[in-house]
C-alpha positions as CSV (number, residue, x, y, z in Angstrom):
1,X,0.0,0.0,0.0
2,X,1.3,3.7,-1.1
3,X,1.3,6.5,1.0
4,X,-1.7,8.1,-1.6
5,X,-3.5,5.0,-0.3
6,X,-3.4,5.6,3.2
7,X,-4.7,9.5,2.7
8,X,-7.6,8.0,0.4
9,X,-8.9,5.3,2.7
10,X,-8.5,8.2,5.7
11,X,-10.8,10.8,3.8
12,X,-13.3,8.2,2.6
13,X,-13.2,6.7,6.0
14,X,-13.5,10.1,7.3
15,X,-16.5,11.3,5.4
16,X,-18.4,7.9,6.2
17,X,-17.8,5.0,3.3
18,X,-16.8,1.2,5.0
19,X,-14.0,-0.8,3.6
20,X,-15.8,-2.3,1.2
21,X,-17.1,1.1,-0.5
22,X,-13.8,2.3,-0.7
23,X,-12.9,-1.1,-2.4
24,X,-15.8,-0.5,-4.8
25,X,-14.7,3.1,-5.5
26,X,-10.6,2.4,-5.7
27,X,-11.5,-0.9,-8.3
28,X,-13.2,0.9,-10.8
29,X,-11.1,2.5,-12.2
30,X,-7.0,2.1,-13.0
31,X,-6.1,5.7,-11.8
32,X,-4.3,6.1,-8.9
33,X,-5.7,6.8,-5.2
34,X,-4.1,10.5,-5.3
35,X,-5.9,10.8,-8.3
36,X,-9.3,9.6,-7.3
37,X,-8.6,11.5,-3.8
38,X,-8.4,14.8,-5.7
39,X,-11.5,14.3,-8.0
40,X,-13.1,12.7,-5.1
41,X,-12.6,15.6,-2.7
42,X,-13.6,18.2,-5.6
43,X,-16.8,16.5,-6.3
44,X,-17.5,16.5,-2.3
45,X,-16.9,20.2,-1.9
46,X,-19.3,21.2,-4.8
47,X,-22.3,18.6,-3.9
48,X,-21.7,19.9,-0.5
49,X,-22.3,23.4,-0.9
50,X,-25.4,22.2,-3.2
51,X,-26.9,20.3,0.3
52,X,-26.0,16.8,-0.8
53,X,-24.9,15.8,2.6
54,X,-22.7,12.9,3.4
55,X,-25.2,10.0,2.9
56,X,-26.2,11.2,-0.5
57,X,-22.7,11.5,-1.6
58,X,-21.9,8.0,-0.5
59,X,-25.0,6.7,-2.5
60,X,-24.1,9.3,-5.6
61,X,-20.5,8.0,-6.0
62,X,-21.3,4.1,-5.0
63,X,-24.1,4.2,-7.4
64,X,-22.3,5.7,-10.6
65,X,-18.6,5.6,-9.4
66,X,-17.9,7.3,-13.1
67,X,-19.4,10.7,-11.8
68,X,-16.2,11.2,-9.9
69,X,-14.0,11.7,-13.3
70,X,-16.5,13.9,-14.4
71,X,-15.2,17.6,-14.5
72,X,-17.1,20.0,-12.1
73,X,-18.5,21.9,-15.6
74,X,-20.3,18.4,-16.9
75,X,-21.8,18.0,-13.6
76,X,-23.3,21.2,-13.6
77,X,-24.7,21.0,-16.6
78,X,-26.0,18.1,-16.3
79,X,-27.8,19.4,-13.0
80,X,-29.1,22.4,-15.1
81,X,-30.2,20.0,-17.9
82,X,-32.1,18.0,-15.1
83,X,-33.3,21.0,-13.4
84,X,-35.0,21.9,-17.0
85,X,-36.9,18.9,-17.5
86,X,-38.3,19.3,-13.9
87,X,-36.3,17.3,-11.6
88,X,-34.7,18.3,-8.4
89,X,-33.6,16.9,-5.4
90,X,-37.0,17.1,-3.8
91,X,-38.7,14.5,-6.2
């Protein structure tokens, strides 16, 4: 195990994900753990100041682990492009 490893399992652990989500989410993909940390902990910060609590972000990136190599820019507009057909997190 790397040191990148060790700061990925302690932020995932810290924000709530068990062992085995954070196996999920590190298998995925072949990028590295700093990698996936830094996407990771970008994707957090914006869904966080958009109310997705810590739960929700949990079920968001175990659900459709691919949203986490999204860029910030697709995510919003994909949000806006949801927003226009009517949905929202209410429904």
């Amino acid at each position: 195990m790397f040191l990148g490893d060790n700061m990925f399992d302690e932020y995932l652990l810290d924000i709530g994900y068990t062992k085995e989500q954070i196996n999920v989410i590190r298998n995925f993909s072949n990028y590295s753990s700093s990698t996936l940390l830094y996407n990771i902990k970008n994707l957090y910060n914006f869904l966080k100041q958009n109310n997705i609590n810590n739960n929700e972000f949990i079920n968001i990136t175990i659900t459709n682990p691919s949203i986490i190599l999204e860029s910030i820019d697709n995510i919003k507009l994909k949000l806006y492009e949801l927003n226009t057909f009517g949905f929202n997190k209410l429904n």
